[in-house]
C-alpha positions, 0 to 999 in steps of 0.5 A: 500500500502507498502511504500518503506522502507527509506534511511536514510544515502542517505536522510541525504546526500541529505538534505545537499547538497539541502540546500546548493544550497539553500543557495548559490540561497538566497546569490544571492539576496538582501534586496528588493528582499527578500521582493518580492512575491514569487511564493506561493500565499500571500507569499513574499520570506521573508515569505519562508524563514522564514517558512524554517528555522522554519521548521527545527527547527519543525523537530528538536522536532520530531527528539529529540522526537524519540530519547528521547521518550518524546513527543515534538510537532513541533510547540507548536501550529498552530498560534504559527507557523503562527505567528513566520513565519510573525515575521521573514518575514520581516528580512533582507537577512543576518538575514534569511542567518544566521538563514537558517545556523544555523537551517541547523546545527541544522537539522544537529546535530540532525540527526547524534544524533539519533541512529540506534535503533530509526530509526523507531520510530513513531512521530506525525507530526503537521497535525496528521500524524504519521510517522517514525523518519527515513523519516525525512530526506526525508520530510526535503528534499521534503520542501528544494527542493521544495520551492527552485523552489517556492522562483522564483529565476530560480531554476525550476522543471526541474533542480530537481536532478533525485534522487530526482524526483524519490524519491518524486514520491515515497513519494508522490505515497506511503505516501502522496496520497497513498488511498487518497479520493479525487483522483481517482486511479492512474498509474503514468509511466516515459519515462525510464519505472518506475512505480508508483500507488496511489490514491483511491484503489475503483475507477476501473481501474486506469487512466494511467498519462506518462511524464517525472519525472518532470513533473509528481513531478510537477503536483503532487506538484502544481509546474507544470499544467500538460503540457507534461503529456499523459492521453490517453482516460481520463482527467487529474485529478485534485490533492489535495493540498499538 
């Protein structure tokens, strides 16, 4: 499948104005309520904003990565990440609001230092995906957007912005699930007529899922149980963890 070519100056925008709204749900909070659950399993909301702020950083490596053409993974390793997300967890809420800030800039400064040539270089992310340097951005929104309505502060699926929901499905669609194993063919069709396919490409025709944007992004993500979805003559099929 070809995927859609990214937008990168529009991502980059996104990006900014996502954790903006971010941050301004983060400074409503206090000290004990960083510390509660969040709504990702085993997770307080210190935990994610932790992992937040680590995740620019990673995309930081990728970034300097692309435009220095020396290899310089996200994480140095897979505990390296686990750990340095249980180290941070605990902090207060003005330690997590500074270091949001200043990975946000770094994140920031780091994309305005790659140059047009180097768009569309290829660098490894830290499950072994290869991608291009100019869907970064896109990825950085997705783990901003997202976890904004996991921190379980109000921010629903439902208030997602209409680009972004278009943009994720398109992502999810073309890179995520795109000729994934363990999800049969898909057509995915919005109320406004747009159209998405992804999944295996061997199973037959595809099963038909209709529904609004959000919550087609929300049964994709795990953020949503499919409620409002339309699967005429077929079940729902289950999909893979992100």
């Amino acid at each position: 499948m070809t995927s859609t070519p990214p937008d990168f100056p529009h991502d980059v925008a996104a990006v900014r104005d996502a954790t903006d709204r971010l941050l301004d749900s983060v400074a409503k909070l206090d000290d004990a309520a960083v510390g509660e659950p969040c709504l990702l399993p085993g997770w307080t909301r210190g935990h994610l904003l932790a992992h937040l702020a680590r995740n620019a950083d990673a995309l930081v490596n990728l970034l300097t990565w692309a435009r220095t053409d020396v290899p310089t993974p996200m994480y140095t390793s897979a505990g390296a990440r686990d750990a340095d997300i249980a180290r941070d967890a605990d902090r207060s809420l003005a330690a997590h609001l500074e270091d949001l800030r200043a990975t946000a800039a770094r994140f920031d400064a780091a994309v305005d230092a790659l140059p047009p040539e180097r768009l569309a270089y290829r660098v490894e992310m830290r499950n072994g995906v290869v991608d291009r340097a100019d869907r970064l951005p896109q990825r950085r929104l997705n783990e901003v957007e997202l976890h904004h309505v996991d921190l379980g502060v109000g921010y629903s699926v439902e208030q997602l912005p209409s680009a972004f929901l278009g943009g994720v499905l398109t992502f999810l669609t073309e890179v995520k699930f795109a000729g994934h194993p363990a999800l049969p063919a898909l057509e995915l069709r919005t109320d406004d007529g747009r159209r998405w396919r992804t999944g295996r490409a061997d199973t037959g025709a595809p099963v038909v899922v209709t529904g609004s944007a959000a919550a087609l992004a929300g049964w994709l993500t795990g953020r949503g149980d499919g409620s409002g979805l339309d699967t005429p003559g077929s079940a729902l099929p289950a999909v893979p963890p992100l």
